[in-house]
The first five atom37 places (N, CA, C, CB, O) and aatype in JSON, in Angstrom:
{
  "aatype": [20, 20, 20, 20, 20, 20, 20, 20, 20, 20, 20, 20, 20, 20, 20, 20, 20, 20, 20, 20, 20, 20, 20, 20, 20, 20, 20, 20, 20, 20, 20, 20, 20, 20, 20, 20, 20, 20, 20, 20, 20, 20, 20, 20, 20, 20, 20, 20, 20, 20, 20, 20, 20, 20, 20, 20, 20, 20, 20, 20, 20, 20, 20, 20, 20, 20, 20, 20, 20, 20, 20, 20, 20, 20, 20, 20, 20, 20, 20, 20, 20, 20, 20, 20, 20, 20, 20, 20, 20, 20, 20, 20, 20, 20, 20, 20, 20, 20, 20, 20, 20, 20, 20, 20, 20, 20, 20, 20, 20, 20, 20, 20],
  "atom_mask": [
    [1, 1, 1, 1, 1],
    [1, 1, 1, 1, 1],
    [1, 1, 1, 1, 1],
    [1, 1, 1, 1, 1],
    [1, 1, 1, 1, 1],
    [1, 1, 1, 1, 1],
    [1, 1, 1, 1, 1],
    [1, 1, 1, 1, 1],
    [1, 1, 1, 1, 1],
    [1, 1, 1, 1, 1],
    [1, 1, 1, 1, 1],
    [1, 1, 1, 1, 1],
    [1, 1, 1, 1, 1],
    [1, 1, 1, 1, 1],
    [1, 1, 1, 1, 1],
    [1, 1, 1, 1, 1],
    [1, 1, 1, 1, 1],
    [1, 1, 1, 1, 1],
    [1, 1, 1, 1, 1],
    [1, 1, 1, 1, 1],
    [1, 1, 1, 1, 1],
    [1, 1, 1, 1, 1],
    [1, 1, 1, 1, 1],
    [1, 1, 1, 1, 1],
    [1, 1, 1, 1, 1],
    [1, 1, 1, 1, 1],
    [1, 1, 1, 1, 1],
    [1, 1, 1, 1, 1],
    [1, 1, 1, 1, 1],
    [1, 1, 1, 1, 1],
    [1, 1, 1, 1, 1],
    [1, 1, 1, 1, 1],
    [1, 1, 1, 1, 1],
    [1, 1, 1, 1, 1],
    [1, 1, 1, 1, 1],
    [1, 1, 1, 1, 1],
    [1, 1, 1, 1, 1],
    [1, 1, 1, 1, 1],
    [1, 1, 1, 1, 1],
    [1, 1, 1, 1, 1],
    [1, 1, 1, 1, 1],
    [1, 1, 1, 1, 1],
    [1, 1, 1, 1, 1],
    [1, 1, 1, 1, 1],
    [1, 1, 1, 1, 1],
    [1, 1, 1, 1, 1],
    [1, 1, 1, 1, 1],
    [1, 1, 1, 1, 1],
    [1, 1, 1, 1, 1],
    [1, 1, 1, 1, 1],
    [1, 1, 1, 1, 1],
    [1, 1, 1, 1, 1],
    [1, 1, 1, 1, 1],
    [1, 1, 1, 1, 1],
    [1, 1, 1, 1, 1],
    [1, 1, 1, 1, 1],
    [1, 1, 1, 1, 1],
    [1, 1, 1, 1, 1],
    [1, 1, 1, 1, 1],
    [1, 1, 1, 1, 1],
    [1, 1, 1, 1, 1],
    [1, 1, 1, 1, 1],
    [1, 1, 1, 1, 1],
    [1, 1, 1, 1, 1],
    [1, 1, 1, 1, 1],
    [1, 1, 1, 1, 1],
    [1, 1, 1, 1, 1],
    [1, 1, 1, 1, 1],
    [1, 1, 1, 1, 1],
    [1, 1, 1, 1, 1],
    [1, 1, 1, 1, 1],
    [1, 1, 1, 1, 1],
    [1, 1, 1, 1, 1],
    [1, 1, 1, 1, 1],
    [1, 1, 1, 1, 1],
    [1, 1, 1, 1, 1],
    [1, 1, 1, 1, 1],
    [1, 1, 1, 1, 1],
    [1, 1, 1, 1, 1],
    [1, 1, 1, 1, 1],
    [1, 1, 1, 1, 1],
    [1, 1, 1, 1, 1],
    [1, 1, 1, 1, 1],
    [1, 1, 1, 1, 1],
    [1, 1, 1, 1, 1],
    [1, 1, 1, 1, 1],
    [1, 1, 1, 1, 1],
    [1, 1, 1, 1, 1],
    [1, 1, 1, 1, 1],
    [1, 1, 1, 1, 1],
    [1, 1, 1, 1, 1],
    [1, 1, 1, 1, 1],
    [1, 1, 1, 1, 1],
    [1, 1, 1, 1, 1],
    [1, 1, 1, 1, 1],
    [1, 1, 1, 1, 1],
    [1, 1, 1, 1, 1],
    [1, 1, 1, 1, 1],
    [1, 1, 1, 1, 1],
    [1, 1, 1, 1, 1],
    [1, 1, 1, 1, 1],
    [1, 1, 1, 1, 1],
    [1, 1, 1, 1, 1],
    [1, 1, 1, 1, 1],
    [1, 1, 1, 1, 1],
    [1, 1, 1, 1, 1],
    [1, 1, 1, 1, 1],
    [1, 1, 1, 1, 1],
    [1, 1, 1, 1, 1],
    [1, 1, 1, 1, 1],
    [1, 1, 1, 1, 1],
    [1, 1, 1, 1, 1]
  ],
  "atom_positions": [
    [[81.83, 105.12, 77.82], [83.15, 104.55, 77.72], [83.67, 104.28, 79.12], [84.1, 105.49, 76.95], [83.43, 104.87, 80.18]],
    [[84.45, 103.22, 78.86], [84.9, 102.72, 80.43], [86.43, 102.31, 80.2], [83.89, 101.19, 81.11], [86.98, 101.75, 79.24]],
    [[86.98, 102.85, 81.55], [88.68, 102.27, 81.54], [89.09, 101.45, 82.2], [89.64, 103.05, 81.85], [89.38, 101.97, 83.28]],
    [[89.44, 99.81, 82.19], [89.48, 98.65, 82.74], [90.67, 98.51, 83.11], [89.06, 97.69, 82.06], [91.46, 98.35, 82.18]],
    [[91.29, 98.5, 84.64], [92.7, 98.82, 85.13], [92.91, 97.09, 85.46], [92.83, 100.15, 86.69], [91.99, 96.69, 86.17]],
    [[93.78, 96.16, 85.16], [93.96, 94.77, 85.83], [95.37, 94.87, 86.0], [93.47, 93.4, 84.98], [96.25, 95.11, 85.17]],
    [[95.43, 94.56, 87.63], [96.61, 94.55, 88.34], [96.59, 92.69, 88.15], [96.51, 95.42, 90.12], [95.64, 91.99, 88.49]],
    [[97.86, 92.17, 87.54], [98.09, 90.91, 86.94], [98.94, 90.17, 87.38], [98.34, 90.94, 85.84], [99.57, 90.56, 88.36]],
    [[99.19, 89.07, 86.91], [100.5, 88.35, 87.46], [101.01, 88.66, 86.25], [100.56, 86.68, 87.97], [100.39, 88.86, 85.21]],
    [[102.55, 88.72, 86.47], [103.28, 88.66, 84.9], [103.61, 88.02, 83.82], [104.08, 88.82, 84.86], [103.98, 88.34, 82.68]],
    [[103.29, 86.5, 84.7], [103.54, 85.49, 83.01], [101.82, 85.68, 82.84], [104.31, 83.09, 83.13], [101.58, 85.24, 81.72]],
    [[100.59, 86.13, 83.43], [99.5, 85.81, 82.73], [98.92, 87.19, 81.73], [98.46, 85.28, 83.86], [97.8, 87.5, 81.32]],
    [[100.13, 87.74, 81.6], [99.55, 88.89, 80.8], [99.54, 88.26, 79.61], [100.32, 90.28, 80.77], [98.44, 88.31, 79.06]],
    [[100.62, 87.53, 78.85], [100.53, 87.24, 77.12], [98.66, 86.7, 77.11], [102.03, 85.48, 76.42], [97.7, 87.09, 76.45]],
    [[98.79, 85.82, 78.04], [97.68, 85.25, 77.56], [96.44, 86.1, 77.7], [97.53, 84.04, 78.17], [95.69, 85.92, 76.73]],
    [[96.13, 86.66, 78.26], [95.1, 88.11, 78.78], [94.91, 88.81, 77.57], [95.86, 89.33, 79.98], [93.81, 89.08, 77.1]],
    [[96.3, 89.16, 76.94], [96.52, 90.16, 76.24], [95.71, 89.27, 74.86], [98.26, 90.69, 76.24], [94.69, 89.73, 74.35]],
    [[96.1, 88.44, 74.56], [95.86, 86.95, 73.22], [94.67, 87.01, 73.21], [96.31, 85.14, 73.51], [94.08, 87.16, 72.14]],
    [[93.86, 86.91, 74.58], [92.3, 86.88, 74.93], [91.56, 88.04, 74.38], [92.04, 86.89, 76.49], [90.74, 88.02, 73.46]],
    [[91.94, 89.01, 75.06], [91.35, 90.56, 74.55], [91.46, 90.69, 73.31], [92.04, 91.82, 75.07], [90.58, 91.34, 72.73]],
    [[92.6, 90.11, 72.51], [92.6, 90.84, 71.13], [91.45, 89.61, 70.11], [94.65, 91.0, 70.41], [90.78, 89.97, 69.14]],
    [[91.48, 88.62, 70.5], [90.91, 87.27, 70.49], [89.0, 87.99, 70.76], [91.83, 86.01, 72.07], [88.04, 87.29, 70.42]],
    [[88.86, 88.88, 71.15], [87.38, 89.21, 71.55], [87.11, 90.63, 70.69], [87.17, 89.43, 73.4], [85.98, 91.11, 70.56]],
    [[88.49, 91.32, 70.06], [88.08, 92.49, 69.51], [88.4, 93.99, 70.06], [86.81, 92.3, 69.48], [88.08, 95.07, 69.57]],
    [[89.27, 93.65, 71.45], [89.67, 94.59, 72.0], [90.96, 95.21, 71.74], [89.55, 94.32, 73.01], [91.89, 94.7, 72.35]],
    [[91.15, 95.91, 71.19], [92.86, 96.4, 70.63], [93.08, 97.64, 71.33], [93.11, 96.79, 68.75], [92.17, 98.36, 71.73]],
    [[94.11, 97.84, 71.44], [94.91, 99.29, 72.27], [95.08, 98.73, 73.85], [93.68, 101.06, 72.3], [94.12, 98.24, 74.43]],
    [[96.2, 98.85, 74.39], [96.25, 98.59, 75.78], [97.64, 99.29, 76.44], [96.2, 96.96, 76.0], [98.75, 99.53, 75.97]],
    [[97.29, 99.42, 77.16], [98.71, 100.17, 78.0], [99.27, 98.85, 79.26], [98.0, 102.07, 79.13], [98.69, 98.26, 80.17]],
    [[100.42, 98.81, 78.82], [101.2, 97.85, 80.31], [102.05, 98.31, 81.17], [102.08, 96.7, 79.99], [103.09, 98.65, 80.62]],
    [[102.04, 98.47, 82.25], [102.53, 99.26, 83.48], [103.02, 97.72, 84.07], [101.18, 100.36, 84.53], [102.3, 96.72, 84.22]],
    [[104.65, 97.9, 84.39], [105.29, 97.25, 85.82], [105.34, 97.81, 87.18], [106.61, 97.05, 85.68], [106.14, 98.65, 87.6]],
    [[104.39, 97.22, 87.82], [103.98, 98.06, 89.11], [104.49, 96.88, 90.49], [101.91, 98.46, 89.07], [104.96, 95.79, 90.18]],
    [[104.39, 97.1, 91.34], [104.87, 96.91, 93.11], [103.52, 97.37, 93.81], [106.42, 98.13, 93.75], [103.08, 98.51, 93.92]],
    [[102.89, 95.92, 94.33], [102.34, 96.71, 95.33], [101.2, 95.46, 96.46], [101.38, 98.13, 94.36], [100.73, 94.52, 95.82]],
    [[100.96, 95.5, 97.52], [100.32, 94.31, 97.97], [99.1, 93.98, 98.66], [101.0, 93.88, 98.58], [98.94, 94.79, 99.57]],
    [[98.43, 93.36, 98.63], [96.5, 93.63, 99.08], [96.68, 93.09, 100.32], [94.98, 92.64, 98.08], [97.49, 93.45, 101.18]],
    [[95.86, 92.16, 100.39], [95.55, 91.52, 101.52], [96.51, 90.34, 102.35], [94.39, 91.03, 101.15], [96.68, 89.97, 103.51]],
    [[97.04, 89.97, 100.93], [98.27, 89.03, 101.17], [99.53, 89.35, 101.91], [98.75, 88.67, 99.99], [100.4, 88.6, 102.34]],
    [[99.42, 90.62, 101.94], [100.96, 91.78, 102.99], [102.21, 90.98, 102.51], [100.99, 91.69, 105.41], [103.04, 90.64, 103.35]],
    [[102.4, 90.63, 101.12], [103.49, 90.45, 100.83], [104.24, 88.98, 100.82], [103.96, 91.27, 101.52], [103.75, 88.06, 100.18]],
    [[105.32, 88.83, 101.5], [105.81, 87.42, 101.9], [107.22, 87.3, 102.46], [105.76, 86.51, 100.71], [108.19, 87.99, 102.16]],
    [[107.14, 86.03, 103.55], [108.61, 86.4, 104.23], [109.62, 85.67, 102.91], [108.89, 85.47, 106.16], [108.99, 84.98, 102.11]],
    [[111.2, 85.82, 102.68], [112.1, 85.3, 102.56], [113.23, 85.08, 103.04], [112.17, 85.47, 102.0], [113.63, 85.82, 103.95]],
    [[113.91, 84.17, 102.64], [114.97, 84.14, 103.62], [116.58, 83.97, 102.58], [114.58, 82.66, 104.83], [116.92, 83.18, 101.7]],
    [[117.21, 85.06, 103.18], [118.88, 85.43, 102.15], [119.74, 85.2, 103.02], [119.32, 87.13, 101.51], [119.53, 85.73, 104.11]],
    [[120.96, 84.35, 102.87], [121.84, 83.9, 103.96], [121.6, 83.93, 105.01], [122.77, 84.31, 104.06], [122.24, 84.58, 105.83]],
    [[120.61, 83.24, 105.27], [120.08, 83.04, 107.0], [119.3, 84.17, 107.5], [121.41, 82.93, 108.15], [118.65, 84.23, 108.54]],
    [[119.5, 85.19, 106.48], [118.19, 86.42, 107.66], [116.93, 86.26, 106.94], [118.55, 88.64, 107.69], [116.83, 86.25, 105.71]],
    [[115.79, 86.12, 107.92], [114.68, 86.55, 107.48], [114.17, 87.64, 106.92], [114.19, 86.44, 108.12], [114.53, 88.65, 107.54]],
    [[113.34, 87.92, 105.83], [113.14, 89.26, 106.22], [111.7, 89.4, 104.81], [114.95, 90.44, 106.1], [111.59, 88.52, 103.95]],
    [[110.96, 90.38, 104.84], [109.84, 90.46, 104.37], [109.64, 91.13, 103.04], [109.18, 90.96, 105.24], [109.94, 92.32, 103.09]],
    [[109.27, 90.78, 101.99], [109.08, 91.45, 100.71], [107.9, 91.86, 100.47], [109.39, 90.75, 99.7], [107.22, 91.09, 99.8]],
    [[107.34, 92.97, 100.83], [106.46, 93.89, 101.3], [105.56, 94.35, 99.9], [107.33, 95.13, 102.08], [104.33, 94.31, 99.8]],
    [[106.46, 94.77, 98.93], [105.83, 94.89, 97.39], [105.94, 94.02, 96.5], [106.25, 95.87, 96.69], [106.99, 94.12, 95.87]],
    [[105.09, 92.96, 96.09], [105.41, 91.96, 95.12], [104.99, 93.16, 93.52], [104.22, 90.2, 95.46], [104.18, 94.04, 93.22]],
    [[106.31, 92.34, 92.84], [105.71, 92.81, 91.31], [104.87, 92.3, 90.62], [106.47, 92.84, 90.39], [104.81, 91.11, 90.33]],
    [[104.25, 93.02, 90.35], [102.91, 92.59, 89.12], [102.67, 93.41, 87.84], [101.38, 92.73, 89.83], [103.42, 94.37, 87.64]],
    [[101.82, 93.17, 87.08], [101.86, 94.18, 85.62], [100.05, 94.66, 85.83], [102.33, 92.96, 83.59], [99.18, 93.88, 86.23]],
    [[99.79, 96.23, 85.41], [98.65, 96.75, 85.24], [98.51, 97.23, 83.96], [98.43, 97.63, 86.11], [98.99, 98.14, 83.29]],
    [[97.52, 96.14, 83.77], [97.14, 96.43, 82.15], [96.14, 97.45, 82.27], [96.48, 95.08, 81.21], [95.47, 97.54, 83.29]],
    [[95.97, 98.37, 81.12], [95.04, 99.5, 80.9], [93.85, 99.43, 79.85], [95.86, 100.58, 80.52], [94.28, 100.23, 79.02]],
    [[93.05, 99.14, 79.53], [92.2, 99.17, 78.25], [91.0, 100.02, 78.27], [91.74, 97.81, 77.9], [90.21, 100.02, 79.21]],
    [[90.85, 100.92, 76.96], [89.48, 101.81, 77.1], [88.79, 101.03, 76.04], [89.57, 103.63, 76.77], [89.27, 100.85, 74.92]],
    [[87.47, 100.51, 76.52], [86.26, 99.89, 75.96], [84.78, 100.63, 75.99], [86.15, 98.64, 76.68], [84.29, 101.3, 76.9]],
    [[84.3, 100.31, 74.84], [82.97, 100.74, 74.91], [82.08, 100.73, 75.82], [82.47, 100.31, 74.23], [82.79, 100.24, 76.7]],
    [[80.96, 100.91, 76.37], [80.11, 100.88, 77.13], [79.37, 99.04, 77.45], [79.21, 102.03, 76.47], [79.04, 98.29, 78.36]],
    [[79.45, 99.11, 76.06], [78.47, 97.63, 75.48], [79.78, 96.59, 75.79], [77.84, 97.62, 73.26], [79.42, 95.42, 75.95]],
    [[80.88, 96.79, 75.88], [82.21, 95.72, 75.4], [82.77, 95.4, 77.09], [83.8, 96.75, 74.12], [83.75, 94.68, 77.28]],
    [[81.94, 96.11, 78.35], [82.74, 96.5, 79.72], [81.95, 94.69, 80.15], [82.09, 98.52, 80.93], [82.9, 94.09, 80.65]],
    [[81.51, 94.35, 80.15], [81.19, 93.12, 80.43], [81.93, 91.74, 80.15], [80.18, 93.09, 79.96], [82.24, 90.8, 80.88]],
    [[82.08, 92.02, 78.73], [82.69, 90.85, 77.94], [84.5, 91.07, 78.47], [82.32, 91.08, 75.89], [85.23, 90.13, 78.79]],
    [[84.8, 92.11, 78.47], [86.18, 92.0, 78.78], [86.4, 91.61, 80.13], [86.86, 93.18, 78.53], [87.09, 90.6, 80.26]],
    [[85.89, 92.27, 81.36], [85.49, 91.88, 82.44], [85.9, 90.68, 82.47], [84.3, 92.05, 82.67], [87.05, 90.41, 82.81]],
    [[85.04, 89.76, 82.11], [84.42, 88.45, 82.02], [86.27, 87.57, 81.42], [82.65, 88.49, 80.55], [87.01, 86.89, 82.14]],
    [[86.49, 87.91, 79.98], [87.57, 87.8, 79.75], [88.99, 87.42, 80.61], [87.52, 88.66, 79.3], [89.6, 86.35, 80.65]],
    [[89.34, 88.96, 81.37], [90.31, 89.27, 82.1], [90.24, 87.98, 82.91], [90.22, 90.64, 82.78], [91.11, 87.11, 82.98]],
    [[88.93, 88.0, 83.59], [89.23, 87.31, 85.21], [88.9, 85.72, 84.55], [87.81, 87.97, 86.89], [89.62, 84.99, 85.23]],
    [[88.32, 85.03, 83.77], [88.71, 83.75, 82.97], [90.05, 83.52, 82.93], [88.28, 83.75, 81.58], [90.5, 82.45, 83.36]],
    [[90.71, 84.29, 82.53], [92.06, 83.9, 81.35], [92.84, 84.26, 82.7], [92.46, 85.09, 79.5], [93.23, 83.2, 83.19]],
    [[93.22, 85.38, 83.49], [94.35, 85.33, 84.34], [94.08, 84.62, 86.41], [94.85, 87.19, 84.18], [94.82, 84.66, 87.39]],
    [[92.55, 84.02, 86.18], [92.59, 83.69, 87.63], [93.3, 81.88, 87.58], [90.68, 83.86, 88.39], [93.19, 80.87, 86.89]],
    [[93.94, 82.27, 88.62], [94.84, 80.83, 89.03], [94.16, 79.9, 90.27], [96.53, 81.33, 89.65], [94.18, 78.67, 90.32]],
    [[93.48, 80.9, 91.35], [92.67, 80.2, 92.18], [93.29, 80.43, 93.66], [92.59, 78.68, 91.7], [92.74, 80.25, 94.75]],
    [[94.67, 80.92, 93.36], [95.85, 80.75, 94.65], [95.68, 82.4, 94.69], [97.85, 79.91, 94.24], [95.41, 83.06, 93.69]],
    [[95.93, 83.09, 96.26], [96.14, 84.69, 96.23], [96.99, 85.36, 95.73], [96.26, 85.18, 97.18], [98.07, 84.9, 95.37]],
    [[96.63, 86.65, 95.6], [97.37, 87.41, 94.97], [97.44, 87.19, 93.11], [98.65, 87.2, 95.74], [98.52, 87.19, 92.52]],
    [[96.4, 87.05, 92.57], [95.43, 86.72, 91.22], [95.41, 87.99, 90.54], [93.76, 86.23, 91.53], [95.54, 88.11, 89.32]],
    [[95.18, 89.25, 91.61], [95.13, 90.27, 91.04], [93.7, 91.53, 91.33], [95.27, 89.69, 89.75], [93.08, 91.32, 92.37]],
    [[93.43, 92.24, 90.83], [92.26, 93.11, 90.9], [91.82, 93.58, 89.56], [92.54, 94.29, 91.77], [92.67, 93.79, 88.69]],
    [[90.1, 93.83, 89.25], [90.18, 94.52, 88.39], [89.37, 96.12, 88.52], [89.82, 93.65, 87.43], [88.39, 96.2, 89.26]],
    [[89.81, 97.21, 87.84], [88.84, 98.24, 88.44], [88.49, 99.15, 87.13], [89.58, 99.2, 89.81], [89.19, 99.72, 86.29]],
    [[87.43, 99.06, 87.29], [86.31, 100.27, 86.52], [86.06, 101.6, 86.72], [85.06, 100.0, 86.67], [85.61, 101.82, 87.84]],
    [[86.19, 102.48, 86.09], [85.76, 103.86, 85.86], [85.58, 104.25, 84.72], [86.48, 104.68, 86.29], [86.0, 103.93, 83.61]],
    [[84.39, 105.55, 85.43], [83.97, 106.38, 83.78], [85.12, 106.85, 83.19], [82.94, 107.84, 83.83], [86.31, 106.73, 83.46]],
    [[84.36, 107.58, 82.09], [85.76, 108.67, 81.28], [84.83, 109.46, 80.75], [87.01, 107.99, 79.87], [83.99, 109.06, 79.95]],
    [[84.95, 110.7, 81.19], [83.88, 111.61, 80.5], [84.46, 112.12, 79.17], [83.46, 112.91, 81.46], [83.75, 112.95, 78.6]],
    [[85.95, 111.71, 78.38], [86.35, 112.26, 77.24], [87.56, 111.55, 76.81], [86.54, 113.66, 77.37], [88.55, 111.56, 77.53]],
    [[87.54, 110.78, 75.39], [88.22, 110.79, 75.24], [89.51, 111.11, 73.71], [87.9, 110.12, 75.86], [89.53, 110.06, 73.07]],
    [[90.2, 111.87, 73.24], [90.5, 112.92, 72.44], [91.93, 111.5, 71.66], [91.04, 114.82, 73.54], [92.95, 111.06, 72.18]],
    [[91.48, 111.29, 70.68], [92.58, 110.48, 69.6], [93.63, 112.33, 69.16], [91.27, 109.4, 67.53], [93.09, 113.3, 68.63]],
    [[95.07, 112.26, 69.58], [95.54, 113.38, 69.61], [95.77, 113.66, 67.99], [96.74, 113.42, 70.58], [95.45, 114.78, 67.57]],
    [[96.44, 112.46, 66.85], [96.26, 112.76, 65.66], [95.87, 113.43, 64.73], [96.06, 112.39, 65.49], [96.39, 114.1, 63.84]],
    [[94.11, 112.96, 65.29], [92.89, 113.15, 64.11], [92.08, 114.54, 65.17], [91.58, 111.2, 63.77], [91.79, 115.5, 64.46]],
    [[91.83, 114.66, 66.2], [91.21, 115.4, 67.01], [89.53, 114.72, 67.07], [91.43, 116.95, 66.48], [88.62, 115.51, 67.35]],
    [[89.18, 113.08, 66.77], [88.41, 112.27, 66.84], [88.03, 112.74, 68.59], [89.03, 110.79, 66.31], [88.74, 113.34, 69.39]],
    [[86.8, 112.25, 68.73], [86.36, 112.32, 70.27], [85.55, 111.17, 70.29], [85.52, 113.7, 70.8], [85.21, 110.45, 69.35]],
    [[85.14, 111.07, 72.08], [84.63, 110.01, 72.04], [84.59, 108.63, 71.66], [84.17, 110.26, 71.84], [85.61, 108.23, 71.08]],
    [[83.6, 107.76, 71.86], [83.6, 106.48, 70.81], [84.91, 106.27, 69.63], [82.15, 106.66, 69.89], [85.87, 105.51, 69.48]],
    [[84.47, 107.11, 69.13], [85.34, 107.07, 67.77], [86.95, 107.38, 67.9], [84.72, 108.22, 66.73], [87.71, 107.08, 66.98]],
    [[87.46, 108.08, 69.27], [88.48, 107.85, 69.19], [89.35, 106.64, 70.01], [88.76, 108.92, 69.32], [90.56, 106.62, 70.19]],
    [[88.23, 105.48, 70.53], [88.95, 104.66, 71.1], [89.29, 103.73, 69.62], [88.17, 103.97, 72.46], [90.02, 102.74, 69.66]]
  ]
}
């Protein structure tokens, strides 16, 4: 099992989200997050002062997928939300050595 973190733009989540469920992937967590890569942000300018917006907002979607399913979503995510211009986003992978449906006391597989 694998947990697929995508730091997003915010209007491209519906469609991300449309995609994933569109492939079979259901359950997701959405986080409004602040934060900036390589791009360091961007200047603006408010009644004449300059000045720098250091954390742009973005949304981090969460999804736990099968072993067999970490490809196709992958693949998915970065189709459906890349624009081509910076600041597109990231996506990141990790194991999960457990995971416990609190309900049923299901494990594993079966409780994603």
């Amino acid at each position: 099992m694998k947990k697929i973190e995508a730091v997003l733009r915010h209007y491209k989540l519906e469609d991300v989200k449309n995609a994933l469920t569109q492939i079979g992937i259901q359950g997701m967590t959405v986080t409004e997050v602040r934060g900036f890569g390589r791009q360091r942000g961007h200047k603006e300018t408010y009644r004449g002062a300059e000045y720098t917006v250091d954390f742009l907002p973005k949304v981090k979607l969460e999804v736990v997928v099968s072993d067999t399913e970490v490809a196709k979503a992958i693949e998915t995510i970065t189709n459906v939300a890349r624009t081509g211009q910076i600041g597109d986003g990231k996506i990141f992978v990790t194991s999960l050595a457990e995971v416990v449906r609190i309900r049923t006391g299901e494990t594993g597989p079966e409780a994603i």
